[in-house]
N, C-alpha and C positions, 0 to 999 in steps of 0.2 A: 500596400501603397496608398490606399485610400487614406487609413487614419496619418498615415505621415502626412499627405496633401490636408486634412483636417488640421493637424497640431502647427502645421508651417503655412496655413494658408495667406496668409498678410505677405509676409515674405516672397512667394513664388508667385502672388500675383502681382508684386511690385518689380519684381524680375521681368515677368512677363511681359508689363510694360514698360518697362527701359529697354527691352530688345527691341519691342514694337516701334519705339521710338526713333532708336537705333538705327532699324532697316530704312528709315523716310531721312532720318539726317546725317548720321555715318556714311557719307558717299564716298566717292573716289578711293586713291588707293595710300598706303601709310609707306610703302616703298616701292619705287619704280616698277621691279618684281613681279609684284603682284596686279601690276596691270600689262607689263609687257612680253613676260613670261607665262603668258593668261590667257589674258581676253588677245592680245594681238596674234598670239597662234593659234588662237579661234578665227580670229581675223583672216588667217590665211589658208585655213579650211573653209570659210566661209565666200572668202574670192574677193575681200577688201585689203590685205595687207599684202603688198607686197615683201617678197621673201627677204630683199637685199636690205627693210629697214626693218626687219628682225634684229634682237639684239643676240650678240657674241655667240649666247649658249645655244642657240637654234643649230647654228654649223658647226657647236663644236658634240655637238647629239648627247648633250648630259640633264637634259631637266626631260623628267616623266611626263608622257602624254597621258597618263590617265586623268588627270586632273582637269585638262580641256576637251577629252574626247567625252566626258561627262557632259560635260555645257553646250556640246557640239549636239549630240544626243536632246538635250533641253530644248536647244534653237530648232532643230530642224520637227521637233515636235510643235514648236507653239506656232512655228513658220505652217505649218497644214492646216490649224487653225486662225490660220490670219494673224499673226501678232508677229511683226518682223520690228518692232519697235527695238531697235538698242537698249535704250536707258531702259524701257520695262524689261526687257530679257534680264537686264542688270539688276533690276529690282527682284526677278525672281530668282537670282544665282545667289542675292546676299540674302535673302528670305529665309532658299535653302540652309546657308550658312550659319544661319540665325538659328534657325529650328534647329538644325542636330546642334549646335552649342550651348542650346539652354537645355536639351533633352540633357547632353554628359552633364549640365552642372546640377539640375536637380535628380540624376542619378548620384552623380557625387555625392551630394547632399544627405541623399537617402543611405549612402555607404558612410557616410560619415556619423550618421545617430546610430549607426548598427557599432560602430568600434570603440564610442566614447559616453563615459556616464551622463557627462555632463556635455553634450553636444550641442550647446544652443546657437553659439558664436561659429562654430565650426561649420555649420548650416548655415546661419546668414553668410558668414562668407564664401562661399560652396555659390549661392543666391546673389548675391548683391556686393561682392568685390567690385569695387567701383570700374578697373578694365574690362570685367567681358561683356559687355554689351557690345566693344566698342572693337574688342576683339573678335566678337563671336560675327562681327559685320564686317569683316575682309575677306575677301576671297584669295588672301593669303597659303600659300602650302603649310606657312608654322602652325594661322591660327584653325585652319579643318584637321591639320595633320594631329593636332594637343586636344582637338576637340574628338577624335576618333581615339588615342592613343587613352584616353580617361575611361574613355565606354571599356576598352580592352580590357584596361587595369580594373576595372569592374568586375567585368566578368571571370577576371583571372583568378580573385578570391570565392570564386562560388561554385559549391562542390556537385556539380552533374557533370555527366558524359558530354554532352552539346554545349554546356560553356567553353569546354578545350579547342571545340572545333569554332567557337566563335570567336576565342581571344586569339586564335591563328591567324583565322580572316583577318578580325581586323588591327592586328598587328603588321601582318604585309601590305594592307590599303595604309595603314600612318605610318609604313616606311617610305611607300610609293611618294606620299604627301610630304614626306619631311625625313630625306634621308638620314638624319642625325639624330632621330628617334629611336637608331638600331639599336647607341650605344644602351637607349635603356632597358630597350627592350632585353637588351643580352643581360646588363644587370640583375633584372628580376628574376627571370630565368635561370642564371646561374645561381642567385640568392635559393630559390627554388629547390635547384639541386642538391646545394652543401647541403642545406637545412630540413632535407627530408619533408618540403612542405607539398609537392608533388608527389606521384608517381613516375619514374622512368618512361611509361609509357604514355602516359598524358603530359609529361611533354615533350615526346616524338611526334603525338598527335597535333599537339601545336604548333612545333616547328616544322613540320610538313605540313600542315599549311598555310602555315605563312611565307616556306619555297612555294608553295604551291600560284599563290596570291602573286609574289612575284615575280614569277615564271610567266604567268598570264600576263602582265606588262611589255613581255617581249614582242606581241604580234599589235598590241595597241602604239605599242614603241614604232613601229613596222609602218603603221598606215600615217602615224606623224612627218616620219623622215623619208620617210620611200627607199628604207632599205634598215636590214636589220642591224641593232646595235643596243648593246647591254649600256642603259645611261646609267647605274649607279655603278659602275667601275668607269667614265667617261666623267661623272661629276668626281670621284676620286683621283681621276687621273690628272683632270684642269686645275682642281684646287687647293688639294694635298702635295701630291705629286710636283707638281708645274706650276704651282703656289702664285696662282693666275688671280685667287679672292682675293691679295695682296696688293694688285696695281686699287684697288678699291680704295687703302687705305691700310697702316695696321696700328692697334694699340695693345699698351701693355697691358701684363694679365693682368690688373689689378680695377683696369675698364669698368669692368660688370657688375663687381660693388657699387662704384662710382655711379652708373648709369641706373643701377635699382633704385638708389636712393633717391636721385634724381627722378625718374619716371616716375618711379608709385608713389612719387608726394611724401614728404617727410609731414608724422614719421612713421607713416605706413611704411615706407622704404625701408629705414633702420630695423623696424621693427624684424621686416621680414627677412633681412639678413642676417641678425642677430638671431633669431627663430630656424634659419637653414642650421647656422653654425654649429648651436645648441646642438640640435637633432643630431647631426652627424655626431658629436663632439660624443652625447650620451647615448645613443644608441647605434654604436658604429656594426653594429651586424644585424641591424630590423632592414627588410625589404622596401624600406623608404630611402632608407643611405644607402643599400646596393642601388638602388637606380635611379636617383638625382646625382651624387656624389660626382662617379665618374663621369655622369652625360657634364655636371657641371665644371670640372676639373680640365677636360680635356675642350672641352671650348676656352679655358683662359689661355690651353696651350696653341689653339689656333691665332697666328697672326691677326686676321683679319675679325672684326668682331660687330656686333650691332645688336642692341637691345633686344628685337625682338627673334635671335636666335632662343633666347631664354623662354618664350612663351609655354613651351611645354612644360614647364617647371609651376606656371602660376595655379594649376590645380591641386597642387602640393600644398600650397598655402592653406588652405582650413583646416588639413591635420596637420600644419604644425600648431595654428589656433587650438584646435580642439587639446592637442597635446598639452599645451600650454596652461590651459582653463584648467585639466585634468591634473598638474601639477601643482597649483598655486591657487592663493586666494587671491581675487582680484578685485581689488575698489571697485565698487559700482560704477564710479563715474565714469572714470578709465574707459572701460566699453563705450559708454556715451559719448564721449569726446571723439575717437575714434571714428564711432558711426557720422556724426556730425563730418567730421572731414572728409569721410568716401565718399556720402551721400552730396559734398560737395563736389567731390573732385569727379561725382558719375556725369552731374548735370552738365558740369565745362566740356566733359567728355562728349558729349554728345551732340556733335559738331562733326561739318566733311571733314576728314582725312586729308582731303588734297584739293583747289579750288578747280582743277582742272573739269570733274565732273558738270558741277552747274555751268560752267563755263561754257563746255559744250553745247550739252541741252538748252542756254538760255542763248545760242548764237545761233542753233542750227537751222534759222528762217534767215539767214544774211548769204544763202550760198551763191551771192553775184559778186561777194567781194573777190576779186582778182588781185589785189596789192595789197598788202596792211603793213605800216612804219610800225617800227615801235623801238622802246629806246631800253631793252632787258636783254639780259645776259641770256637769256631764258625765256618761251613764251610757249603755250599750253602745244603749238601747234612746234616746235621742236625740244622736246623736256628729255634732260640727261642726255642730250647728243642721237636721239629719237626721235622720229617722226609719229607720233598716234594716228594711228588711221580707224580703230573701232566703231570709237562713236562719231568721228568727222568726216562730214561730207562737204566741207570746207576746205579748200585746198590753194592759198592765197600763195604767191609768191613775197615772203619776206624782206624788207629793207629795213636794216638797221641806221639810228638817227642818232646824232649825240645831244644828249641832257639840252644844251643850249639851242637845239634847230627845232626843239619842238612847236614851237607858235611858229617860225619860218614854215615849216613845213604845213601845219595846221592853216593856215593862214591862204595854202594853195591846194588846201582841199583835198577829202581821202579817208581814210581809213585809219587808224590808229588803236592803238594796243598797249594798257600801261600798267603794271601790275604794283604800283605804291598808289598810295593816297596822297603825296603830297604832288605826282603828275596831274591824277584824279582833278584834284585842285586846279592846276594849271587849266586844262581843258574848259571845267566849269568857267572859268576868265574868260572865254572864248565867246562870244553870241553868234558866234557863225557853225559852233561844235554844238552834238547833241548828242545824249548818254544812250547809247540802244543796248548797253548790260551793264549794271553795278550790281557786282560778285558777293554785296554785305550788307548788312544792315544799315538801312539810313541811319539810325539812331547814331552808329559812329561817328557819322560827320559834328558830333557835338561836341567827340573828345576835346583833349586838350592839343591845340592844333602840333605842337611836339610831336604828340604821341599818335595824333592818326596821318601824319605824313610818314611813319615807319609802317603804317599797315600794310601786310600784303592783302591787296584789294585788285582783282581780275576786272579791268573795266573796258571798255567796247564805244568807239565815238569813232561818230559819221561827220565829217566836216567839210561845207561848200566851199566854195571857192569865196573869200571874202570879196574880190573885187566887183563876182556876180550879184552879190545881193544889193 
């Protein structure tokens, strides 16, 4: 491992610090999910969330407690040493996330110069694909579930007695994390089978324990709910069964193309659909097409759909690269141009996820606000029909204003809450209003005023009563 960290040293230390970076500006969360699915049933082990603004799946007993009885574990640890901070507890949960995400990608990495002659590309992207930094900083089930499920597949190619019993573990921790990891997990495994690449008994040894891994979820299941109940047949029953992922939304199969392309930046995107294709297309029986294929196939056939179901699939990507180099001769420039555009698209990346975060943090010394107007469909303090209680000790009684009463109301002094830039504006017209949080960079206010009146911009204004002054 040494000479591999010598031969990719530039590489894994520029990785290093795009995570580092990551962990300080990747904040909040990339879908509701992952924060209230999360931190807010933390919240409720903790003694700040109440149960009733739990969302749906709390009562319908289908999402795994293991993923917050971990963090629960973290808190009441750093709580004996004094640190009851939120946003730092948050800092050390996406840390975590961080570390074991770069740990699978320069394992990957490292699995990737062992399979291909010519591995150089296949490594840097292994390193430096422009989403994991950005993934490896959500405290998401997809993205620790693809970040576990990659260590597994690691281990599953490597020939001792103790890798079996580790690719079991953590095959049942990244099902716990991302129940839709089964289907690949059963891929491999039965690839495994047909192809005489196991033994019978190593993989009994793995699937026992990975029931084994799962079984143990049953009593952590227990102290979540306060009463027992198997949630992956409870998450199959809501939203297979009772096709409940549905009222969410549904789109056709054809979605997920649509959405790569889109996401991973053209033509990273194309690229790497045409690269899935390919692979399946020439190597429809290598243990890469048993277990993307069907995990891929059988998501187009679910109604409901969202890009980052697909996250387990992104570690896939450098061996199709690598595959790809291995086949073909490829212009030099080509790679450069490439690199040039991820290495753009890492820097954009590298931004919150959701503004709700800073938001928090930069308001939680206002907690005498009793009332706040504000004139959004939507505001940090009720998001997706949600109450956040984690990180807020803010607890305002909401009134909503229409677009035209906001100086009326400003005008009679209070609290206000505006999440555009071209409200943002209005306020600044105000000398009786004063800014106690702008969510963005000043430098915005220089766009072109079009384009920063669409901004979403989280802002915070204390306004006297104008007749007072």
């Amino acid at each position: 491992m040494t000479s591999f960290f010598n031969r990719y040293k530039k590489w894994i230390l520029l990785s290093i610090l795009a995570h580092v970076v990551a962990s300080f500006t990747s904040v909040g969360f990339l879908h509701p999910d992952e924060h209230f699915q999360i931190l807010e049933f933390l919240g409720l082990k903790l003694g700040t969330t109440p149960v009733q603004d739990l969302p749906w799946e709390f009562g319908a007993k289908m999402r795994p407690w293991l993923h917050s009885s971990i963090y629960y574990l973290i808190t009441k640890t750093f709580e004996l040493l004094g640190v009851e901070d939120r946003f730092i507890l948050t800092y050390i949960f996406r840390l975590l996330s961080i570390a074991l995400g770069l740990f699978s990608s320069i394992q990957l990495a490292h699995f990737c110069e062992s399979k291909f002659k010519n591995p150089r590309y296949a490594v840097y992207t292994s390193l430096l694909l422009w989403p994991l930094p950005f993934i490896h900083a959500r405290l998401s089930s997809e993205a620790i579930g693809t970040s576990l499920f990659t260590l597994a597949l690691i281990e599953f190619f490597k020939k001792n007695k103790r890798s079996n019993l580790y690719t079991g573990v953590l095959f049942g921790i990244s099902f716990l994390f991302r129940y839709h990891i089964g289907f690949m997990i059963f891929g491999l495994c039965l690839w495994s089978l047909i192809f005489k690449k196991k033994k019978i008994s190593e993989l009994t040894v793995i699937t026992i324990m990975t029931f084994v891994i799962i079984g143990l979820s049953i009593p952590i299941d227990y102290w979540g709910y306060g009463e027992f109940t198997f949630a992956p047949y409870q998450y199959f029953l809501q939203n297979i069964i009772e096709n409940k992922a549905a009222n969410y939304g549904v789109s056709p199969w054809w979605y997920y193309f649509k959405a790569s392309f889109n996401k991973l930046i053209a033509p990273i995107g194309i690229l790497t659909i045409i690269g899935f294709l390919t692979y399946w297309v020439k190597k429809p029986l290598s243990w890469f097409t048993f277990t993307t294929l069907p995990f891929f196939f059988i998501h187009t056939l679910i109604g409901h759909k969202e890009w980052r179901f697909l996250f387990p699939l992104i570690p896939f990507i450098p061996i199709i690269v690598g595959f790809y180099f291995e086949k073909n001769n490829i212009k030099t420039w080509i790679p450069k141009v490439l690199i040039f555009i991820n290495s753009i698209a890492m820097l954009i990346s590298l931004k919150a996820a959701h503004p709700s975060y800073n938001f928090f943090k930069g308001v939680q010394k206002y907690n005498q606000i009793e009332v706040l107007y504000h004139n959004s469909s939507e505001t940090p303090f009720n998001m997706y029909k949600l109450r956040p209680h984690f990180y807020n000790n803010i607890n305002p009684k909401m009134i909503k204003i229409k677009d035209e009463e906001i100086e009326q109301y400003a005008m009679s002094g209070g609290w206000f809450f505006a999440e555009r830039g071209r409200f943002s504006l209005r306020f600044e017209a105000l000398s009786n209003c004063e800014n106690k949080y702008y969510g963005s960079l000043s430098i915005l206010k220089h766009l072109p005023i079009k384009y920063y009146n669409k901004l979403k911009i989280y802002t915070l204004w204390n306004c006297k009563n104008a007749k007072q002054i």
